[in-house]
MIFI-54377 format. One record per residue (C-alpha): residue number from 1; residue in one letter; y, z, x. Coordinates in pm, whole numbers, plus 50000, padded with zeros to 5 digits. Layout:
<pts>
pt i: NUM, aa: a, Y: Y, Z: Z, X: X
...
</pts>
This chain:
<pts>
pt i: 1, aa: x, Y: 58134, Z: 92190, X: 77318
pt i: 2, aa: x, Y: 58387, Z: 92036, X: 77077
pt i: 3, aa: x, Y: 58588, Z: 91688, X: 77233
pt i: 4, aa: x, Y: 58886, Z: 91909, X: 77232
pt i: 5, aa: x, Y: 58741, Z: 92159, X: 77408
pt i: 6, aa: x, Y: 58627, Z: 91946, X: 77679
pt i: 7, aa: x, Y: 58968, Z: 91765, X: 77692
pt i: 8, aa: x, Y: 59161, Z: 92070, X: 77744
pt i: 9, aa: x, Y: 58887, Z: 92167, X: 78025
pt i: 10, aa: x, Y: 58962, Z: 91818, X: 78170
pt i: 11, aa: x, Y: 59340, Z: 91837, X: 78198
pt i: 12, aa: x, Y: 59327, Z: 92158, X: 78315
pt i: 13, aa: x, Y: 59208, Z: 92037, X: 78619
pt i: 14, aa: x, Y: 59446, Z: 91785, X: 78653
pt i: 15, aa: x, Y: 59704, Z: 91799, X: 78999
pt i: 16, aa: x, Y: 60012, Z: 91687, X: 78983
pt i: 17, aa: x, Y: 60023, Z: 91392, X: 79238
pt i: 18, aa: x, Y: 60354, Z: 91315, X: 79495
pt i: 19, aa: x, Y: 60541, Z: 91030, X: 79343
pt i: 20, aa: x, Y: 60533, Z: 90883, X: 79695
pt i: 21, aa: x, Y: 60179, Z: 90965, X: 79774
pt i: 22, aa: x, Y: 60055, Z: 90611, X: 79742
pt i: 23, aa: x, Y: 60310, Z: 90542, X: 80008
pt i: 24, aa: x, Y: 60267, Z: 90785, X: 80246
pt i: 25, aa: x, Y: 59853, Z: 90676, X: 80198
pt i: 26, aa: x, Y: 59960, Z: 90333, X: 80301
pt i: 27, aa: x, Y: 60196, Z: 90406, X: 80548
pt i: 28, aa: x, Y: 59922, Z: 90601, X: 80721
pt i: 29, aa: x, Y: 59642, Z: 90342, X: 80690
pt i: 30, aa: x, Y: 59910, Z: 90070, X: 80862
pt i: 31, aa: x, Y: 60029, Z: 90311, X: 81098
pt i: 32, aa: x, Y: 59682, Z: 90403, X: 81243
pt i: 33, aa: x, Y: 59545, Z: 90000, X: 81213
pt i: 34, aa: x, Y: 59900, Z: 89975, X: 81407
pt i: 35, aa: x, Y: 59788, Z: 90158, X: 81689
pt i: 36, aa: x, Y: 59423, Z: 90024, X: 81721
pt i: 37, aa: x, Y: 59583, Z: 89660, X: 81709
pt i: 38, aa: x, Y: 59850, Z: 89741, X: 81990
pt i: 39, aa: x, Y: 59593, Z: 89890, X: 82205
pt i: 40, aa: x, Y: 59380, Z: 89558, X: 82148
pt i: 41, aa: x, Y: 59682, Z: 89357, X: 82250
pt i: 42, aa: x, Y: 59710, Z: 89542, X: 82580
pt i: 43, aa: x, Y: 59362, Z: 89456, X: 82602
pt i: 44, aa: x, Y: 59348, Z: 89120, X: 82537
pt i: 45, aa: x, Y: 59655, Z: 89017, X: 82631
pt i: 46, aa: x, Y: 59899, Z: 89282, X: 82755
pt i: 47, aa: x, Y: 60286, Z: 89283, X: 82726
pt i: 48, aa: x, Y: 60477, Z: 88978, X: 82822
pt i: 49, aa: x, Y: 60627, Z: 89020, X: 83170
pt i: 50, aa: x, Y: 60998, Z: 88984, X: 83089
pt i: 51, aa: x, Y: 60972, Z: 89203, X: 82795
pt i: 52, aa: x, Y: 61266, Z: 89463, X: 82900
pt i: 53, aa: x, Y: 61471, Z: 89187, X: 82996
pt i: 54, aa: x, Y: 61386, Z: 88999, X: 82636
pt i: 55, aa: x, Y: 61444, Z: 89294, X: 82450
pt i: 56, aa: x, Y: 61771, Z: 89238, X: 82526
pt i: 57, aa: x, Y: 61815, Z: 88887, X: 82347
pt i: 58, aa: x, Y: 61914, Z: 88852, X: 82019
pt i: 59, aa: x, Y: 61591, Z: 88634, X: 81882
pt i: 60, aa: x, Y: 61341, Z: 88897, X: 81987
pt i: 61, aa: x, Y: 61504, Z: 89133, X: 81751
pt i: 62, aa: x, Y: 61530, Z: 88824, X: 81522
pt i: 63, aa: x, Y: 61164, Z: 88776, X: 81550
pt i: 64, aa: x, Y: 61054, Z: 89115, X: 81484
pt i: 65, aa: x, Y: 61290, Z: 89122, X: 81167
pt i: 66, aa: x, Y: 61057, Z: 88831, X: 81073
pt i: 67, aa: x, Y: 60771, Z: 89002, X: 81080
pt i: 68, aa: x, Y: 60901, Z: 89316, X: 80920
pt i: 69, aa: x, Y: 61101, Z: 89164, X: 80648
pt i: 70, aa: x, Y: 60790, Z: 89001, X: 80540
pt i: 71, aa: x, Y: 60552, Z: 89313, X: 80609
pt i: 72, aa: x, Y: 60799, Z: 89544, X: 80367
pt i: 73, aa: x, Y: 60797, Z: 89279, X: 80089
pt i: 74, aa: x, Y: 60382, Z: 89272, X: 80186
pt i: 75, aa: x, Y: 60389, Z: 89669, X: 80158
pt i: 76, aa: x, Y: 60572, Z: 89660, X: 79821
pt i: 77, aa: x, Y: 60341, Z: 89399, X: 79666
pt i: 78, aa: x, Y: 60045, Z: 89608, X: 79789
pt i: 79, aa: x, Y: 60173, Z: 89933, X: 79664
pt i: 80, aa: x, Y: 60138, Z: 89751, X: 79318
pt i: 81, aa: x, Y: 59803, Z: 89602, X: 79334
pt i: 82, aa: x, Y: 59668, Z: 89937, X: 79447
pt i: 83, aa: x, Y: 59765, Z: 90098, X: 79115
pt i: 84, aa: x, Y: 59540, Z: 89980, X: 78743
pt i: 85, aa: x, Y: 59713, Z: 89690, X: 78620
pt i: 86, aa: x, Y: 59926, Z: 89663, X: 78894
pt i: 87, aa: x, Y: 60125, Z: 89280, X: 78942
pt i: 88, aa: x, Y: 60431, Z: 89358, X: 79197
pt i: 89, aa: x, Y: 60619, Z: 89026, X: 79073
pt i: 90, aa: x, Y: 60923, Z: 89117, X: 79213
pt i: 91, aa: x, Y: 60707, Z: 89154, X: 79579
pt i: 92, aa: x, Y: 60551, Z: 88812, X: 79561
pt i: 93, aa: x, Y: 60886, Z: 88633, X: 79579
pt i: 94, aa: x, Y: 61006, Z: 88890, X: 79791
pt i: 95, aa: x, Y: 60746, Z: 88769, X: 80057
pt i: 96, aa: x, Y: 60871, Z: 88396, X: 80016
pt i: 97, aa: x, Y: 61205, Z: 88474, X: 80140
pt i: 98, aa: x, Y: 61176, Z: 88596, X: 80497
pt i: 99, aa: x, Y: 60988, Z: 88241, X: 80567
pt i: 100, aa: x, Y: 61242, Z: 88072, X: 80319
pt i: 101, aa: x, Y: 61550, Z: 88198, X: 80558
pt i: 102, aa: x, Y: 61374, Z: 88162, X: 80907
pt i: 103, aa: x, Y: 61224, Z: 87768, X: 80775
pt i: 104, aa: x, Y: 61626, Z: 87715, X: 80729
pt i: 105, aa: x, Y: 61682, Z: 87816, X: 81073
pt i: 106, aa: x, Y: 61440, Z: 87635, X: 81222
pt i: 107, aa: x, Y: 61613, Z: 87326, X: 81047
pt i: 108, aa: x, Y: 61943, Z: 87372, X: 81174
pt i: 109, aa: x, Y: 61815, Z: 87472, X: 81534
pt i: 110, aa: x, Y: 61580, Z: 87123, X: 81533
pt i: 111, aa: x, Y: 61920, Z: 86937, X: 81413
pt i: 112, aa: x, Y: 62137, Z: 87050, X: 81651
pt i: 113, aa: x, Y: 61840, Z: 86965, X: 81917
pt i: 114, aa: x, Y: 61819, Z: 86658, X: 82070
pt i: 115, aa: x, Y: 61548, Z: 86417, X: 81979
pt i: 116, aa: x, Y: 61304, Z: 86495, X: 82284
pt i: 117, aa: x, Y: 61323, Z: 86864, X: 82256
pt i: 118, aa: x, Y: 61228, Z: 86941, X: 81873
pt i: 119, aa: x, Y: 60853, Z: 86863, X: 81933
pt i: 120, aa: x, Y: 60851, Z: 87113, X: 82199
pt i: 121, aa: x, Y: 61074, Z: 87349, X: 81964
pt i: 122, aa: x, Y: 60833, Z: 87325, X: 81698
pt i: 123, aa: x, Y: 60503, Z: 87318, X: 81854
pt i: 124, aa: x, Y: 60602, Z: 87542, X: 82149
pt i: 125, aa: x, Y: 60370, Z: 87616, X: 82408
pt i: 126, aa: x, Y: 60094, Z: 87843, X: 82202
pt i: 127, aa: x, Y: 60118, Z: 87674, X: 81799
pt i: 128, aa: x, Y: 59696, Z: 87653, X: 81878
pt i: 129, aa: x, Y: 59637, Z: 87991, X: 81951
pt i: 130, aa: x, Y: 59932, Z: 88184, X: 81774
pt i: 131, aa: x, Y: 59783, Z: 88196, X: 81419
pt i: 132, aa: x, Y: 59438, Z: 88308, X: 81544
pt i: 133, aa: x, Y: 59584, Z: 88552, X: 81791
pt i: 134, aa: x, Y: 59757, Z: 88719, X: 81519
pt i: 135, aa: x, Y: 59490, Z: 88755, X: 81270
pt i: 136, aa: x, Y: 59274, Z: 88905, X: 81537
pt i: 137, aa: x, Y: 59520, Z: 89183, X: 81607
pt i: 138, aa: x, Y: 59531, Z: 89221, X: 81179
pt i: 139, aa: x, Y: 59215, Z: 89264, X: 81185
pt i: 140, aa: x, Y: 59228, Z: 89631, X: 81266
pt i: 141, aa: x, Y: 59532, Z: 89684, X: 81038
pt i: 142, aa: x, Y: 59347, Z: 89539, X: 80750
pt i: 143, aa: x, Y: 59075, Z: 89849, X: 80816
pt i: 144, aa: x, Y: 59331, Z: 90115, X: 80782
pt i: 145, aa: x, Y: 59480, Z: 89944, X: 80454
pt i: 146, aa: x, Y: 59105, Z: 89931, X: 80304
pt i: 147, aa: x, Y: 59075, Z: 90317, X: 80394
pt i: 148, aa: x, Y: 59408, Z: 90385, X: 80238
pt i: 149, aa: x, Y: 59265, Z: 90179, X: 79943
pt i: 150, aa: x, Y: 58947, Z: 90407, X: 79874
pt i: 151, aa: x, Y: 59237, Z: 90661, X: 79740
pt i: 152, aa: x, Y: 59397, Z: 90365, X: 79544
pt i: 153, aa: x, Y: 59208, Z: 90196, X: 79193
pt i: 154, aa: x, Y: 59327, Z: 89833, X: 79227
pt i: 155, aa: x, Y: 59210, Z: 89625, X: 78916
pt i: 156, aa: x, Y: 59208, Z: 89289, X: 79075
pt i: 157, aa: x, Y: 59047, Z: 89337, X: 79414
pt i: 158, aa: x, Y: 59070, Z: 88945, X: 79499
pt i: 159, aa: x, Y: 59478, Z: 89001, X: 79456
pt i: 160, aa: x, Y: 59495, Z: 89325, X: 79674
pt i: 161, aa: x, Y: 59267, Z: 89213, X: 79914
pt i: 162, aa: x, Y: 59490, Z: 88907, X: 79985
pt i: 163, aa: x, Y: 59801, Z: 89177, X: 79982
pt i: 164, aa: x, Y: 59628, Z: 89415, X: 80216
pt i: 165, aa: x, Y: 59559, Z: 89096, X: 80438
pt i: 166, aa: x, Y: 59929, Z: 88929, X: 80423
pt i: 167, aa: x, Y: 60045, Z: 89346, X: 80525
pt i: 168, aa: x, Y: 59821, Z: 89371, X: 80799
pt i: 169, aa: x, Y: 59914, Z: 88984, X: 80907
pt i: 170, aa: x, Y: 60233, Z: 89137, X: 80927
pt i: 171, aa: x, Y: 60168, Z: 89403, X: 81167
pt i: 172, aa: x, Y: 59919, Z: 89178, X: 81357
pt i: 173, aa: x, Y: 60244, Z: 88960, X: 81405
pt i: 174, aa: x, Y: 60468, Z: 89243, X: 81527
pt i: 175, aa: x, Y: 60248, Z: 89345, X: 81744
pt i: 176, aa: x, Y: 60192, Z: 89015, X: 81915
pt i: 177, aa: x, Y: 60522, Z: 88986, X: 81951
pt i: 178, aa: x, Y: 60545, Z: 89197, X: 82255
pt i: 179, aa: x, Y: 60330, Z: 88936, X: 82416
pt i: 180, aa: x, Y: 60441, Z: 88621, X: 82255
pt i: 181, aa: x, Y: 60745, Z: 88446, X: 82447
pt i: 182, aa: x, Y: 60834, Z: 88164, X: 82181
pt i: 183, aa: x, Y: 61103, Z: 88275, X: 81975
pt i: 184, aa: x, Y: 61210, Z: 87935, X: 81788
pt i: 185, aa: x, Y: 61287, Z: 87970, X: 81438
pt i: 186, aa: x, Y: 61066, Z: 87718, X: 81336
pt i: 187, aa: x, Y: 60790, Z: 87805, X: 81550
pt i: 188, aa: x, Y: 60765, Z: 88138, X: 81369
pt i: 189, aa: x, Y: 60835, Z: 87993, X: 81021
pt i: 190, aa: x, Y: 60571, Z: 87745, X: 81108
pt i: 191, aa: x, Y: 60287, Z: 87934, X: 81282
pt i: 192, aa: x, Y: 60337, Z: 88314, X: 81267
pt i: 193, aa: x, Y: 60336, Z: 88244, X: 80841
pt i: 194, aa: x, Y: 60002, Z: 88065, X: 80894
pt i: 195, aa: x, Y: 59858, Z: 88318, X: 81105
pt i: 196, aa: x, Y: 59958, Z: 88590, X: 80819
pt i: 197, aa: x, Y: 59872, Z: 88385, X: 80515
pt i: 198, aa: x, Y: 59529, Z: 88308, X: 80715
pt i: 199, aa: x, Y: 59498, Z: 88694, X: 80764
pt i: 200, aa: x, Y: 59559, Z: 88718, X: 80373
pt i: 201, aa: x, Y: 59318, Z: 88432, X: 80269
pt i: 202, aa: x, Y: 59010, Z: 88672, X: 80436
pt i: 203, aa: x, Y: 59151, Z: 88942, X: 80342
pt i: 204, aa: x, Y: 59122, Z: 88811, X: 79981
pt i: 205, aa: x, Y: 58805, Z: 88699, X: 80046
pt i: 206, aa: x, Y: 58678, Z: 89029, X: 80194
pt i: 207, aa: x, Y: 58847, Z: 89238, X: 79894
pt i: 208, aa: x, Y: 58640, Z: 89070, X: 79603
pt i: 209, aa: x, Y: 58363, Z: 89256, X: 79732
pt i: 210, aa: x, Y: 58542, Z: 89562, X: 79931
pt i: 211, aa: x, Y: 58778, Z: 89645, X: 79712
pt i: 212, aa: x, Y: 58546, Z: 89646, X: 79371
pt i: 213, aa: x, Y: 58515, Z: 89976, X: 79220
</pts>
């Protein structure tokens, strides 16, 4: 068979693929790691009492904007490193800003404080276990985004991994957010960041050898 032979037979079998498909494969793989990390909450920890009566205050919405502000920039970036060559520049300052906005809240609410009540502000009552807490409950998140990822041909699997891990910090945090009762700004800036950059850091670890093709 001649090359262009063989090329033609090769492109005829080509499918067009939905500009949104690697999306929609994403979406999916967060959505169903969503679900497995909710019912591990309810598990582990269940829902926090007061949470219809919270759901009515203005820094539980505040705190869930957190954690999704950061998880779209998170889903953006990993949308990028999924594809050959794929950098998402515009994504990884995207993720900074989220933390950037809520650290500058959690300045002005420790200001305003007085003295003997920023400590408590800061640390609140859970800064050991919060990080920890929420990369457990990424930890089934980050499984759907590797199974979305088996569709996906990321060239630098260190890079996506640590994507796929920041995204499913993300949802780990949301998630624990129906539990968690802190809602100081500079609590979450603080220790819901290090619990999703801790999720990313294995999940970059976990992707040089996961993600390879």
């Amino acid at each position: 068979m001649r090359t262009e032979d063989l090329i033609d037979d090769l492109a005829g079998c080509l499918r067009p693929v939905s500009p949104h498909a690697v999306a929609l494969r994403l979406g999916l793989g967060v959505s169903l790691g969503g679900i497995a990390a909710l019912g591990l909450l309810l598990v582990l920890f269940g829902l926090r009492p007061d949470l219809a009566e919270a759901s009515h205050s203005m820094m539980f919405w505040m705190k869930l904007l957190f954690t999704a502000s950061f998880g779209l920039a998170a889903f953006a970036l990993v949308g990028r490193l999924g594809r050959p060559g794929g950098e998402g520049r515009g994504a990884w300052w995207a993720l900074g800003l989220p933390v950037a906005v809520f650290a500058l809240m959690g300045v002005a609410q420790l200001t305003a404080a007085p003295a003997s009540d920023r400590l408590l502000m800061w640390m609140g009552h859970s800064a050991a276990q919060c990080p920890l807490r929420i990369m457990a409950l990424a930890a089934p998140v980050y499984a759907g985004v590797l199974w979305a990822f088996r569709r996906l041909a990321p060239t630098r699997p260190g890079l996506a991994g640590f994507g796929a891990g920041v995204l499913s910090g993300c949802a780990g945090a949301s998630v624990y957010a129906l539990y968690c009762t802190e809602n100081a700004a500079a609590f979450l800036a603080t220790w819901y960041t290090l619990g999703i950059l801790g999720s990313g850091l294995v999940g970059g670890l976990l992707g040089k050898r996961l993600l390879r093709w």
